[in-house]
N, C-alpha and C positions, 0 to 999 in steps of 0.2 A: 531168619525169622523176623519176627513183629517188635517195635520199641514198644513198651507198653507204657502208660503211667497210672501207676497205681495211687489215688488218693484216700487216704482210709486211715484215720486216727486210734482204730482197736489194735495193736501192736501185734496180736498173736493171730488176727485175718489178716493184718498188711502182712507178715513174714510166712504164715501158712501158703498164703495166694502168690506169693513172690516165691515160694521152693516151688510151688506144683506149676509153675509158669516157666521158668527159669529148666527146672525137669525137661521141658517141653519145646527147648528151645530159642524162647524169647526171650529180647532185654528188658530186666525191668525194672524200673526207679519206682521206691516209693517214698509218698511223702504224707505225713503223718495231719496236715493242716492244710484247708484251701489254700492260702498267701502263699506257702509253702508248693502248692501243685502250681497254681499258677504261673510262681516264678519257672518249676520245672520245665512249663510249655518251653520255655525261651533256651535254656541250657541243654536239656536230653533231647527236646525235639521229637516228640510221639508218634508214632504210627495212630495209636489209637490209646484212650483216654479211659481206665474205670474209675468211676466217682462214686461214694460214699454219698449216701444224701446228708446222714446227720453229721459234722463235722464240729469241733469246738469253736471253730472264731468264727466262718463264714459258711451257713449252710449249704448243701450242695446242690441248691435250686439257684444260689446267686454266684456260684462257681462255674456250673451250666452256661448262666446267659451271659458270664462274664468271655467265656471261650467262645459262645457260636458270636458274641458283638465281634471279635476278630479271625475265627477261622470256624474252619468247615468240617473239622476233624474227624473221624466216629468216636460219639462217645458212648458208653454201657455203664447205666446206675447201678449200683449196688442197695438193696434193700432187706431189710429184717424183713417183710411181710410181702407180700403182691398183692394183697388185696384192699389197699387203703389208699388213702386220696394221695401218699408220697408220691404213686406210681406214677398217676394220671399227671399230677404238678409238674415231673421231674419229669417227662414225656412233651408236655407244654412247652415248657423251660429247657426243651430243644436234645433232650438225649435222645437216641438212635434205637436202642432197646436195654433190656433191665435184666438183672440174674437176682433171682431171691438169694441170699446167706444162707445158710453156709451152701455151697455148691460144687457138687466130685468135680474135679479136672476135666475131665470129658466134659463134663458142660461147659464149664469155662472156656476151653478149646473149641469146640464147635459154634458158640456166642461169638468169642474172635474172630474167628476164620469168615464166617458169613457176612460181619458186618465191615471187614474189611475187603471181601470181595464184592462189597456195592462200591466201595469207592477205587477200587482197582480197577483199571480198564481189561480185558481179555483175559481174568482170571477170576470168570462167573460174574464179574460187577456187569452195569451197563457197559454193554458190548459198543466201542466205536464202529462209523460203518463207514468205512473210507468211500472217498468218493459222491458219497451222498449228499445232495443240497441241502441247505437248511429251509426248514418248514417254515411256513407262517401262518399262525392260527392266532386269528386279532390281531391284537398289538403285542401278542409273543413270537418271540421267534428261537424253533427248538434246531438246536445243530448238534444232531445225533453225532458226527463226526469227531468233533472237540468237545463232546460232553458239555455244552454251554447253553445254556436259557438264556434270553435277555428279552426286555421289555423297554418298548419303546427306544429301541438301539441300546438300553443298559443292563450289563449283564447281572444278571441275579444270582446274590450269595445262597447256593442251596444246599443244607447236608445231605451226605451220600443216601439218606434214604429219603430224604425229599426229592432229591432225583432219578433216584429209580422206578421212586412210584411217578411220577409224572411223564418218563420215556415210558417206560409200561402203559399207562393210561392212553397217552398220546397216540401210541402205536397204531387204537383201533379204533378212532374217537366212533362215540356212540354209543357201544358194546359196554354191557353194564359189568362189574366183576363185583364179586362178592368182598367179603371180607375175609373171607377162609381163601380164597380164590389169590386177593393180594400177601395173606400171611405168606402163604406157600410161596408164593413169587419174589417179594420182594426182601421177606426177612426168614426166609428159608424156614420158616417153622411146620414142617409136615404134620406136627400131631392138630388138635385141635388147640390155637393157638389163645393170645390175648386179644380181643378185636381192639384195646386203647390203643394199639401201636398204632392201629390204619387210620383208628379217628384221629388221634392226635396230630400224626404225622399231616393228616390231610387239611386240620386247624392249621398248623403253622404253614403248611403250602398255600394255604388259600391267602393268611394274611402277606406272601409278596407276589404272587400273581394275580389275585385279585383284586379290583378296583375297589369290591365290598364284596367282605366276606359274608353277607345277608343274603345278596343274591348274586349269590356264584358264577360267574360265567363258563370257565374253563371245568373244576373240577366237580359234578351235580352229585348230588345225594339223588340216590332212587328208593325212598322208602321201601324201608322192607327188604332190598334186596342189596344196596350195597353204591357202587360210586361207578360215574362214568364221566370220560371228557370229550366234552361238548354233546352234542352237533352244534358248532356253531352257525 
């Protein structure tokens, strides 16, 4: 199963979330303090990353953009509430997707499993497709193959669900998708989902594929209806 890293300073959710994870298979370190999670990236080496936004020394918006400046990890906030501006920030600030507090196991476990199936290759993530050249749309170049974007011949650091929505989007350029259309797709949420995950994720895509995020070229907003890429 999954290394996890658990960062979470309330003692009795770090050890709660650590028995009903552990129950379930997974390895899991937890660490009571950002300094403390941060160092863990380098020692336990994560599959994948829960983060506590409120934390005592460094909050979990500057923990966030402390891991996506060096890797690509999945990560999953942890929040008291889902309905306040934490969500959106800690979405910004490069998480992957969010679990409100307190949350049965089952969710937990189905949060995991999805967001480390975008960054899995042949297990539900963006599917390699051997043999396939790589596209070129602009000055991108998408190689479905090796899972690799690059721009201007350089490859772009993009988390797993910045990449799934953009091999998705890619797929059909033109063809508009909703945002219920992307929930379902890219971060498996069948009910009716949070549309922040599509905005956000599609802020932070736009700021490295885009020349200007003002006027878009690759990923378009279709008012009212949702996001398409291109026609270029």
């Amino acid at each position: 199963m999954s290394r996890v890293l658990l960062i979470e300073d309330d003692r009795a959710v770090r050890d709660g979330v650590t028995l009903t994870l552990r129950r379930r298979g997974h390895q899991v370190e937890g660490a009571p303090t950002g300094q403390a999670g941060l160092a863990a990236l380098e020692t336990f080496r994560p599959d994948i990353v829960l983060l506590d936004l409120m934390l005592p020394d460094k909050n979990g918006f500057e923990v966030c953009r402390r891991i996506r400046a060096t890797q690509q990890i999945p990560i999953i906030m942890l929040t008291a509430r889902g309905d306040d501006i934490d969500v959106v920030l800690g979405l910004e600030a490069g998480a992957d997707d969010y679990i409100v507090k307190p949350a049965r196991g089952e969710v937990l476990e189905a949060r995991i499993r999805a967001v480390l199936r975008r960054a899995a290759p042949g297990d539900g993530g963006p599917e390699p497709e051997a043999g396939r050249p790589a596209e070129t749309h602009g000055d991108l170049t998408i190689d479905r193959a090796g899972l690799l974007v690059a721009k201007h011949g350089k490859d772009l650091p993009l988390a797993p669900s910045e990449l799934k929505l953009l091999l998705h989007l890619s797929a059909t350029p033109g063809r508009v998708f909703s945002r219920q259309q992307l929930l379902e797709h890219v971060w498996e949420h069948s009910y009716h989902g949070d549309a922040r995950l599509v905005d956000a994720c599609v802020m932070r895509l736009r700021t490295k594929i885009e020349d200007s995020t003002r006027s878009p070229r690759y990923i378009q907003t279709v008012r009212g209806f949702g996001y398409r890429f291109g026609p270029l």
